[in-house]
C-alpha positions in Angstrom: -73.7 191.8 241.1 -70.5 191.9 238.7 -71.9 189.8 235.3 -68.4 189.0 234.6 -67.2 187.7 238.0 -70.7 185.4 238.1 -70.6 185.0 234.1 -74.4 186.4 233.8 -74.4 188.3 230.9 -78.4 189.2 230.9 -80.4 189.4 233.6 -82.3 186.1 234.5 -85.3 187.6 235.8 -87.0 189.8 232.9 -88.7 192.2 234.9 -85.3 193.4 236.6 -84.4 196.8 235.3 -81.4 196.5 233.0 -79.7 199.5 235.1 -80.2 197.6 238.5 -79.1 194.5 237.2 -75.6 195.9 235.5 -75.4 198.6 238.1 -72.2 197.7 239.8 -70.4 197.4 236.6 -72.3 199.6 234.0 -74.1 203.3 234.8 -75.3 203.0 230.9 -77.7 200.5 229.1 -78.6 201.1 225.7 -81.1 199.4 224.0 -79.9 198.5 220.2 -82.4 198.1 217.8 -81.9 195.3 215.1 -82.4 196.5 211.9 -85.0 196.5 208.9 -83.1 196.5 205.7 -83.7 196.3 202.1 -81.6 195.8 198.9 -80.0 198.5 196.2 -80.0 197.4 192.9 -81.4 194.6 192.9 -84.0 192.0 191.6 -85.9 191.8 195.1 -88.8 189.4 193.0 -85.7 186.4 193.6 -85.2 186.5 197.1 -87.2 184.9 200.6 -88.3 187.5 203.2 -87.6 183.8 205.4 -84.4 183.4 206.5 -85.1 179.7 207.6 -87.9 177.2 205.8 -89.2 174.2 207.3 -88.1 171.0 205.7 -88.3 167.1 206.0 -86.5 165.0 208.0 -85.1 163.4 204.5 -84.0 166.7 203.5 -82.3 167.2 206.7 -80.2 163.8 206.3 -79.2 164.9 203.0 -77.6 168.0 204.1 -76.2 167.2 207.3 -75.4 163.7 208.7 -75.4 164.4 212.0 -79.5 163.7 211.3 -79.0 160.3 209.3 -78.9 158.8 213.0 -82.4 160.6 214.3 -85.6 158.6 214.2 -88.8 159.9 212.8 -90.2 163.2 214.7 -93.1 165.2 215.0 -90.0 168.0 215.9 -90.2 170.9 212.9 -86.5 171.0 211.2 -85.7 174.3 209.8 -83.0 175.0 207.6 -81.6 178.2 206.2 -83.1 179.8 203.0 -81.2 179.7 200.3 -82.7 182.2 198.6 -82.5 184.8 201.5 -80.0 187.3 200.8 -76.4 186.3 201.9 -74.5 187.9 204.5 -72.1 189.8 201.1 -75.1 191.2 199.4 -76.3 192.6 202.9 -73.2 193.9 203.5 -72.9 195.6 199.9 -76.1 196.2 199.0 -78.1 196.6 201.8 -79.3 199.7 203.0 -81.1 200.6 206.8 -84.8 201.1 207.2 -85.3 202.7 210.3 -87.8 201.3 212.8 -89.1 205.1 212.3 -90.1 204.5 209.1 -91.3 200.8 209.3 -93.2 202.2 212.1 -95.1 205.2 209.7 -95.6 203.2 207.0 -96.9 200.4 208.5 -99.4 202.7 210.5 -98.4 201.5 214.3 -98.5 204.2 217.0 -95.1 203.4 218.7 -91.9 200.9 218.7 -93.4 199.2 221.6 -96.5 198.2 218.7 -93.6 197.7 216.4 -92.1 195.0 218.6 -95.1 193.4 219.7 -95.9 193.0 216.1 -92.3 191.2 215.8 -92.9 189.2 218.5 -96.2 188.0 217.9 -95.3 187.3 214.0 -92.7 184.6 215.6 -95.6 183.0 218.1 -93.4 184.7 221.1 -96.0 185.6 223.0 -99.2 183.4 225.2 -102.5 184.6 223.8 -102.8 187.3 226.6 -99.9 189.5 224.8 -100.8 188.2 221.3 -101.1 191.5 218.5 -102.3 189.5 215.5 -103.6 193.0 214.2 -100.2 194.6 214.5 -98.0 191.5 213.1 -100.9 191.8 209.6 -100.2 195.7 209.4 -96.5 195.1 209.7 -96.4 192.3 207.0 -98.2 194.2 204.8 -96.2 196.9 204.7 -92.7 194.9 204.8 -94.0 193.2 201.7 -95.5 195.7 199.8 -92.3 197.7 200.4 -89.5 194.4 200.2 -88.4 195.4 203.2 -86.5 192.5 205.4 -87.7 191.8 208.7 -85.0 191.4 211.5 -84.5 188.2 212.9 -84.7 187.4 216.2 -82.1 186.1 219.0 -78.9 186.9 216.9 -76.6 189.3 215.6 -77.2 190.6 211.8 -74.2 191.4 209.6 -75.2 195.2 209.7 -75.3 195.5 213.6 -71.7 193.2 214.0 -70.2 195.3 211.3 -71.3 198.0 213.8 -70.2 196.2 216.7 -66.3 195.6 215.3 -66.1 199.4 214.2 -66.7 200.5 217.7 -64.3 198.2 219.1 -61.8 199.4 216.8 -62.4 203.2 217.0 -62.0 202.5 220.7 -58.9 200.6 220.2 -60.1 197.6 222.4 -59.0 195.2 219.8 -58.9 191.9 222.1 -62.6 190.9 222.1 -64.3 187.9 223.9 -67.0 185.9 222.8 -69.5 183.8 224.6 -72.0 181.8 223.7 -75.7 181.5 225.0 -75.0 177.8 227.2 -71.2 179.4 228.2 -70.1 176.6 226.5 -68.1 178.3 224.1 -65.6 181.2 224.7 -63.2 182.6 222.1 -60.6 184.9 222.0 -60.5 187.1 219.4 -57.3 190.0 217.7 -59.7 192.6 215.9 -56.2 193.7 214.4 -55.9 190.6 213.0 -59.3 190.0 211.0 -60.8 192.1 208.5 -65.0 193.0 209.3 -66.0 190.0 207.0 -63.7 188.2 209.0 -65.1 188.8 212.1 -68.8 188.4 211.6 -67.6 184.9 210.5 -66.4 184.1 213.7 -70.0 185.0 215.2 -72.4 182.0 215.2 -76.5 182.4 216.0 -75.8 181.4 219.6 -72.9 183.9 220.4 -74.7 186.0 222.9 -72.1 188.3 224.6 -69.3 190.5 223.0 -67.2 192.4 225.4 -63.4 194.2 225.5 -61.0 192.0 227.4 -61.0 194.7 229.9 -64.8 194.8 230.6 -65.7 198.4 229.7 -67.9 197.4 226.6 -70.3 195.0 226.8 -73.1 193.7 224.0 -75.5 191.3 225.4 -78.7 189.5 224.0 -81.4 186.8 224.7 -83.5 184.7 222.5 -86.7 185.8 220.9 -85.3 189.0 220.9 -85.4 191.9 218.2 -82.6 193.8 220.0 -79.4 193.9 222.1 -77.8 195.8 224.7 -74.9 198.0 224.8 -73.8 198.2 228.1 -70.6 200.7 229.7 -69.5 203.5 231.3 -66.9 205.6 229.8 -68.2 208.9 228.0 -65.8 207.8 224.8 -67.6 204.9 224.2 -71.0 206.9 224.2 -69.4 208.9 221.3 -69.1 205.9 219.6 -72.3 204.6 220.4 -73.5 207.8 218.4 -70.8 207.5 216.0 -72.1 204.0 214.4 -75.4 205.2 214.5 -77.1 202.4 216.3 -80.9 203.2 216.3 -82.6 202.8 219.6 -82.9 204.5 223.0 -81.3 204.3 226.5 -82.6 202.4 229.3 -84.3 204.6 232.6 -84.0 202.8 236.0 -87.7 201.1 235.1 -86.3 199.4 231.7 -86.3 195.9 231.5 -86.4 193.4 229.0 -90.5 193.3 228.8 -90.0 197.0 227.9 -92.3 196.7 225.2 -95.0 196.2 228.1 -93.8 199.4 230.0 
């Protein structure tokens, strides 16, 4: 199956091997990490480790009025944190924690315990696959460190920082955008827009990033803690190792449930 001819951008069916699915297309999968992060030189004590906090439906009229015609709802409304670091002071002053590291300190045997902590800390998994145990060791150590947490289901301003550098050290500098539904699909001149720029132009639904000519692709789907990077060429693995994007590549048994392999 070519994604782009069908416009499937991640397979459907999570226990399809990433290499299977992309196969026609893509002989590489590479499974991006997103990051853990924390600040330089600064007061951490003022900041959320919660990117979003829950809020009343009042509070939600009085910041958007697209809610001032909703009735009362059970529904939880979540907002973004305003004191959660902004998208400048990651970008100046915010420096990697590898998953190794998170990983040691917290005490966990493996990624796949690292990520099934994740998961469980956002209620993504039935009680079957639920790791309260892990998701405790992991907090403790985040917080007792003030390490940030990634989040899930969207690009961070580290990894899309990334993402635009490798475009441009390719020189694939017309970039198309998609968003989760399909329903929205920009066309973007790299040339034309600084970094800062660019992550800008990335909402928390815009799923797929690829070169107008389809040799790079990076994918993702919701509740996730990491992406895809998906092509062929041998320059674009250079640059894969270039940016320095922490993670591993896919084996023809990978899958998105890879946590579970």
């Amino acid at each position: 199956m070519d994604p782009f001819k069908e416009q499937k951008f991640y397979p459907q069916d999570h226990d399809q091997p990433f290499l299977e699915y992309f196969g026609s297309v893509f002989n590489t999968v590479y499974i991006g990490l997103f990051p853990f992060f924390t600040i330089r030189d600064k007061d951490c004590e003022k900041y959320d480790f919660n990117k979003s906090v829950e809020i009343t439906l009042e509070q939600a009229r009085k910041q958007d009025r697209n809610f001032e015609k909703l009735k009362a709802t059970n529904a939880t409304i979540y907002s973004r944190n305003v004191n959660y670091p902004t998208n400048e002071e990651i970008l100046e002053q915010g420096t990697i924690v590898s998953w190794l590291d998170v990983k040691n300190g917290a005490g966990l045997a493996s990624n796949s315990d690292l990520y099934k902590g994740l998961k469980t800390s956002i209620g993504a998994y039935n009680k079957d696959y639920s790791r309260p145990d892990l998701a405790k060791k992991l907090e403790q150590f985040t917080k007792k460190t003030q390490v940030w947490a990634p989040a899930e289901g969207q690009y961070d301003v580290i990894t899309l920082r990334k993402i635009y550098n490798s475009f441009i050290l390719l020189g694939k500098r017309h970039i198309i955008v998609e968003d989760e539904f399909l329903e929205s699909r920009k066309e973007l001149m790299l040339g034309e827009l600084t970094p800062e720029e660019f992550i800008e132009e990335i909402s928390g639904k815009d799923y797929y990033i690829y070169s107008a000519d389809q040799s790079l692709l990076f994918s993702l789907d919701w509740d996730s803690f990491f992406f895809i990077i998906c092509y062929s060429s041998p320059s674009v693995e250079q640059v894969v190792e270039k940016q320095d994007f922490e993670g591993f590549f896919a084996n023809f048994n990978t899958t998105h449930n890879w946590e579970h392999g």
